[in-house]
C-alpha positions as CSV (number, residue, x, y, z in Angstrom):
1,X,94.4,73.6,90.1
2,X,97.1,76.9,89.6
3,X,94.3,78.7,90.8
4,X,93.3,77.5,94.0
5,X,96.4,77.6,95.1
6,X,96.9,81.0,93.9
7,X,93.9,82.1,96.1
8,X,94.9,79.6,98.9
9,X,98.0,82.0,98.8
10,X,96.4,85.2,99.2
11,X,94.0,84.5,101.6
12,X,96.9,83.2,103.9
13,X,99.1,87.1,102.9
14,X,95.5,88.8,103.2
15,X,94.5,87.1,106.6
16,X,96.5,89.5,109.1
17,X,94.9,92.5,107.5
18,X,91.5,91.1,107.9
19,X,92.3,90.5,111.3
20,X,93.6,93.8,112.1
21,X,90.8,95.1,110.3
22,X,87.7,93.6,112.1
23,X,89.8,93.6,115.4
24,X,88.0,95.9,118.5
25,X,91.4,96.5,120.2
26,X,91.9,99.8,117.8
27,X,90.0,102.1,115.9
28,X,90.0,105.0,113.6
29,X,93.7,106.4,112.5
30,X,95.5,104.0,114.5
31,X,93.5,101.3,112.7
32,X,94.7,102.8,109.5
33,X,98.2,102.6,110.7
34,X,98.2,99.2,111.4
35,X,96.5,98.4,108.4
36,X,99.0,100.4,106.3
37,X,102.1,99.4,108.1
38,X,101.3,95.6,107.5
39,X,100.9,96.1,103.7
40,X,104.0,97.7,103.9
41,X,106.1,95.1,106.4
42,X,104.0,92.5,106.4
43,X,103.6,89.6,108.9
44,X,106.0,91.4,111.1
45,X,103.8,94.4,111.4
46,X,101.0,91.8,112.5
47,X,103.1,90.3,115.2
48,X,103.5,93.8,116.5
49,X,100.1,94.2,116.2
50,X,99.3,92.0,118.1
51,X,101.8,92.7,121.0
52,X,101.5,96.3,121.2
53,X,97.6,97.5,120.2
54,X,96.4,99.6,121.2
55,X,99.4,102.3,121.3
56,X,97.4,104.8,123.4
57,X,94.9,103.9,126.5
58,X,91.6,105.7,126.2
């Protein structure tokens, strides 16, 4: 039972990233960025995410 919680738990903390990961809205370095910053910070770097990508226009 410890263990399906335990991965109940980590796919909740891994979710953003796999959002930000398979998301169109950025691409290449920036993607990295994102991806880096919310191992780093966290949900709060998703939230961001999610209000500011992309950072540049094409």
């Amino acid at each position: 039972m410890e263990l399906i919680v335990l991965l109940f738990y980590a796919f909740i903390w891994l979710l953003p990233l796999l959002m930000i990961a398979n998301s169109s809205k950025t691409s290449g370095s920036e993607k990295l960025a994102w991806i880096l910053a919310m191992l780093f910070i966290s949900w709060g770097a998703w939230i961001f995410y999610i209000l500011l990508a992309p950072l540049k226009k094409n």
